[in-house]
C-alpha positions as CSV (number, residue, x, y, z in Angstrom):
1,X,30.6,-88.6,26.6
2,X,29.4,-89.3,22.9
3,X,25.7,-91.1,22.3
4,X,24.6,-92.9,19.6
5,X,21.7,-90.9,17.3
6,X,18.8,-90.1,19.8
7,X,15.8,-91.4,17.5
8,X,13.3,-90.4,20.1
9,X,14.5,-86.8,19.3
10,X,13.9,-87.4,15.6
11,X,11.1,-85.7,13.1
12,X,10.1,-88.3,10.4
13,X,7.6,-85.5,8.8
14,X,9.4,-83.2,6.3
15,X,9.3,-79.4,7.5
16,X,9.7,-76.7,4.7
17,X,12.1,-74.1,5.3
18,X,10.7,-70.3,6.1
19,X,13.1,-69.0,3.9
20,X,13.0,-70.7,0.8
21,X,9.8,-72.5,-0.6
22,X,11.1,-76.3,-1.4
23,X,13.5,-76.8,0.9
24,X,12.0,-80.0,3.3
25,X,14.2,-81.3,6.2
26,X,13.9,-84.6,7.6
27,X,15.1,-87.5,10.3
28,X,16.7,-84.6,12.9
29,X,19.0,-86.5,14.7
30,X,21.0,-85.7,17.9
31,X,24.6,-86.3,18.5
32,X,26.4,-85.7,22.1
33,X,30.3,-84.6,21.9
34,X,32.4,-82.8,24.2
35,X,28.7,-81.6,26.5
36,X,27.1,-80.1,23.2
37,X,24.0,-81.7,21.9
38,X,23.5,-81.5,18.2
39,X,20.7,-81.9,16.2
40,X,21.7,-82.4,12.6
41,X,19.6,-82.5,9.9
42,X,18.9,-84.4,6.5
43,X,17.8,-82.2,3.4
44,X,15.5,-84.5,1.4
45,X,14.3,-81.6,-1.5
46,X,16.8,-82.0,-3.3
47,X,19.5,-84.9,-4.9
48,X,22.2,-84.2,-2.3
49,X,23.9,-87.8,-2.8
50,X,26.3,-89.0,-0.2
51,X,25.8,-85.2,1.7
52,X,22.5,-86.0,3.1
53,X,24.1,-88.1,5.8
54,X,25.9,-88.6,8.5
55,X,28.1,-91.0,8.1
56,X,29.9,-93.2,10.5
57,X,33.6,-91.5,9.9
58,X,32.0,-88.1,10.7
59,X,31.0,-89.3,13.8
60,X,34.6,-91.5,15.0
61,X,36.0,-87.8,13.9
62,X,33.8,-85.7,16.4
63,X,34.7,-89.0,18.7
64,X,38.4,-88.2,19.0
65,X,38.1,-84.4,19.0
66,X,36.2,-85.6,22.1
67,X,38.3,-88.3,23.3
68,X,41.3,-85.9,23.2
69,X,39.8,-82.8,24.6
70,X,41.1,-80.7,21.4
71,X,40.3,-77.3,21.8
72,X,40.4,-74.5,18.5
73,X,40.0,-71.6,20.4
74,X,41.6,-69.2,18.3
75,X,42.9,-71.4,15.4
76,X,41.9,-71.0,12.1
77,X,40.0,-73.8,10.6
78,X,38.6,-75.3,7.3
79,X,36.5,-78.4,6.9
80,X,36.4,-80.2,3.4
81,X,33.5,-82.1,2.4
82,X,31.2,-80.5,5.4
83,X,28.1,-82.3,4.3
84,X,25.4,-82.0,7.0
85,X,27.9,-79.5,8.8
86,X,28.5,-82.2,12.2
87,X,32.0,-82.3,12.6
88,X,32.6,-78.2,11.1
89,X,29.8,-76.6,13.6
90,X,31.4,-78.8,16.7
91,X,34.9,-77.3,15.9
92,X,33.2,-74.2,16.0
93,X,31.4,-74.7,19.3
94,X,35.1,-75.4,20.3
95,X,35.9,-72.2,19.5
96,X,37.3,-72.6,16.1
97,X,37.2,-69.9,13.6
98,X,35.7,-72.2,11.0
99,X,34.8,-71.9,7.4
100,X,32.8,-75.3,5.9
101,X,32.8,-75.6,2.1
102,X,30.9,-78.2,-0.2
103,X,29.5,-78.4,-3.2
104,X,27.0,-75.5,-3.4
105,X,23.9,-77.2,-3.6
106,X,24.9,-78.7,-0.6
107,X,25.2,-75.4,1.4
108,X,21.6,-74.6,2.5
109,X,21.6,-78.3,4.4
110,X,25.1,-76.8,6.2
111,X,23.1,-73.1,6.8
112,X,19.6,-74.8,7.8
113,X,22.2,-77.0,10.7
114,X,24.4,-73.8,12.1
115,X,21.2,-72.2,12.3
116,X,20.1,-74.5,15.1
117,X,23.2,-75.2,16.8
118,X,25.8,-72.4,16.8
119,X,24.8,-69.0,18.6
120,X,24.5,-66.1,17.5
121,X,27.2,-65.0,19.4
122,X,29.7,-67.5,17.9
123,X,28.6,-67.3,14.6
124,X,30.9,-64.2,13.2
125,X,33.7,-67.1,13.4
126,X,31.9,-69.1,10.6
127,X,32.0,-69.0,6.9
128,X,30.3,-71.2,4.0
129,X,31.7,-71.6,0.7
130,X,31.4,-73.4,-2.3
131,X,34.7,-75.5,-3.0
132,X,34.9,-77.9,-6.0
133,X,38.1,-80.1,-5.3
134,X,41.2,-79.5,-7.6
135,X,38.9,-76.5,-9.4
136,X,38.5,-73.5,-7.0
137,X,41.2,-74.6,-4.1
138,X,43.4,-71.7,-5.0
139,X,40.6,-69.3,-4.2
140,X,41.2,-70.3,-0.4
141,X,44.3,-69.2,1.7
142,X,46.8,-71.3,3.2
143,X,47.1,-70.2,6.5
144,X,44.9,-72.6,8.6
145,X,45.7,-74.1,11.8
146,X,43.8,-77.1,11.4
147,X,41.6,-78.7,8.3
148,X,39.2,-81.3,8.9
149,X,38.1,-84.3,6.7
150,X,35.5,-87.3,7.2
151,X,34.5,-89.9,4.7
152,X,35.7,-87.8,1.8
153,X,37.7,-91.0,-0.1
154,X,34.9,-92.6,-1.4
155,X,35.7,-92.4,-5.2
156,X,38.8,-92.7,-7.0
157,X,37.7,-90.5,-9.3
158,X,38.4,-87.9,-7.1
159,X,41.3,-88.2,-5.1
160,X,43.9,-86.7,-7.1
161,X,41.7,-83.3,-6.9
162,X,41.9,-84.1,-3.0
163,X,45.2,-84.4,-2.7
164,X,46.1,-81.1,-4.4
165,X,43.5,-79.5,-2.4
166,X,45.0,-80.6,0.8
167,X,48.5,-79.6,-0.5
168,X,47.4,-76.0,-1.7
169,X,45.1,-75.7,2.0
170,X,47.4,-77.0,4.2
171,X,51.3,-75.2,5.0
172,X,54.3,-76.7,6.8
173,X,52.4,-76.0,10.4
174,X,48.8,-76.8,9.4
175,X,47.2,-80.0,11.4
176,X,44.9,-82.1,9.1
177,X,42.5,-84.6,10.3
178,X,41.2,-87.3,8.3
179,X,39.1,-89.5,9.2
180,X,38.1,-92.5,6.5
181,X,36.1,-95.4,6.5
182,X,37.5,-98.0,3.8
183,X,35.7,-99.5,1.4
184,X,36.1,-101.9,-1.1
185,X,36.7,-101.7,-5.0
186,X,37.5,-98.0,-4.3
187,X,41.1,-97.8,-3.9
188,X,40.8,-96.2,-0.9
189,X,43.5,-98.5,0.8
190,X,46.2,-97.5,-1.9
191,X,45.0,-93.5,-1.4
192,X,45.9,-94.3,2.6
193,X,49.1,-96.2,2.1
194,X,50.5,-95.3,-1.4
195,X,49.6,-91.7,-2.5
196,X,49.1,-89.9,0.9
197,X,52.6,-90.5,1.9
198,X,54.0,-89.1,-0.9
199,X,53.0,-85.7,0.2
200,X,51.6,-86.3,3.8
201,X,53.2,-87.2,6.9
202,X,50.4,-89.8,8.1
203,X,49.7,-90.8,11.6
204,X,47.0,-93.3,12.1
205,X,45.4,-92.1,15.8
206,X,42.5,-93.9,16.2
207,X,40.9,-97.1,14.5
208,X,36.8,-98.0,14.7
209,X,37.8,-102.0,13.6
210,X,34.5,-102.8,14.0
211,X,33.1,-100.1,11.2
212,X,36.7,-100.6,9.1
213,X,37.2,-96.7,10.2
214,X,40.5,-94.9,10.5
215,X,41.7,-91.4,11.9
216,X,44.4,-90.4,10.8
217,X,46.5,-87.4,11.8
218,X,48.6,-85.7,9.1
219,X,50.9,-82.9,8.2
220,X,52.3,-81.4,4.5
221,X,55.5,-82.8,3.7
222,X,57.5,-81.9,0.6
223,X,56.9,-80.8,-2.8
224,X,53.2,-79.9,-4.0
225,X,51.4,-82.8,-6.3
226,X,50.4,-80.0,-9.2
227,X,53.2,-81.2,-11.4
228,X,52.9,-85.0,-10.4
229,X,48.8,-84.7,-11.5
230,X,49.4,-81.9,-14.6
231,X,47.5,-83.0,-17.8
């Protein structure tokens, strides 16, 4: 069963980190899916943007891995976006072999959560990288079973480095999650129905119509985008 952020299990006083001097967390919340109880924390040293939360599509994501008792034991899995780590280190605890990427400032908040909520003895299937969308996608194999999204279309400025990342990431047999809350002035509604489809098979799977949030289940169809978005 999922719970709402457990507030009574949350540190309002910033901690500094053993291993590195100004590194302060802060507001440890904890999240319930599929029996695990995660505690994710928020880095506050540094300008981490839109990364030092988690946000409400993050959270209907974990919700439907949940809800549909998906299991990634043995599957080879890549989260975009990872932020505070929530939906990368559950898919892990899953049993996914799971690499979370981000911008790398962003990285130690990711470290600092698998830290305390993946054993030791699960952590040899988990990798961070650094992955700039559109830049270094190409770096990165395209074998994975599954790769995981929440809350990434945010700015339009963006999305055509998303797409091609998702193309280059994802092969014929790869399952991709998305899960997006919409927003607007962002475009984000023509990214959904307009340009996904154009290289996505797109299957909405769950809606949040409360919080404007939808899931979406997709799979590569088609040509790659590299010529479509060539400068």
């Amino acid at each position: 069963m999922t719970s709402s952020p457990s507030h009574e299990n949350s540190s309002d006083d910033a901690t500094k980190d053993e291993n590195q001097t100004a590194i302060y967390y802060i507001n440890q919340d904890v999240f319930e899916f599929c029996g695990y109880n995660l505690k994710i924390a928020r880095s506050t040293s540094h300008n981490l943007g839109v990364s030092a939360y988690v946000w409400d599509a993050g959270i209907a994501l974990c919700r439907y891995l949940e809800k549909e008792n998906i299991s990634f034991t043995g599957k080879k899995v890549i989260e975009l976006g990872s932020g505070t780590g929530i939906v990368g280190i559950l898919a892990t605890l899953l049993g996914g072999n799971v690499t979370l990427t981000d911008q790398p400032q962003i990285l130690h908040q990711i470290e600092h959560n698998i830290s305390i909520n993946v054993p030791f003895a699960c952590r040899h299937r988990l990798n961070v990288r650094p992955l700039a969308w559109g830049e270094d996608h190409t770096k990165f194999p395209t074998d994975y079973d599954f790769i995981l999204g929440s809350d990434l279309v945010y700015s339009s400025v963006y999305y055509s480095s998303l797409i091609r990342t998702l193309h280059h990431l994802a092969n014929p047999d790869t399952t991709i999650y998305l899960s997006s809350a919409f927003r607007k002035g962002n475009g984000s509604l023509s990214f959904h129905e307009v340009l996904l489809p154009e290289y996505f098979d797109c299957l909405i799977v769950d809606r949040l119509s409360d919080k404007d949030i939808t899931v979406y289940k997709m799979s590569r169809i088609g040509k790659g985008p590299e010529d479509w978005f060539r400068t």
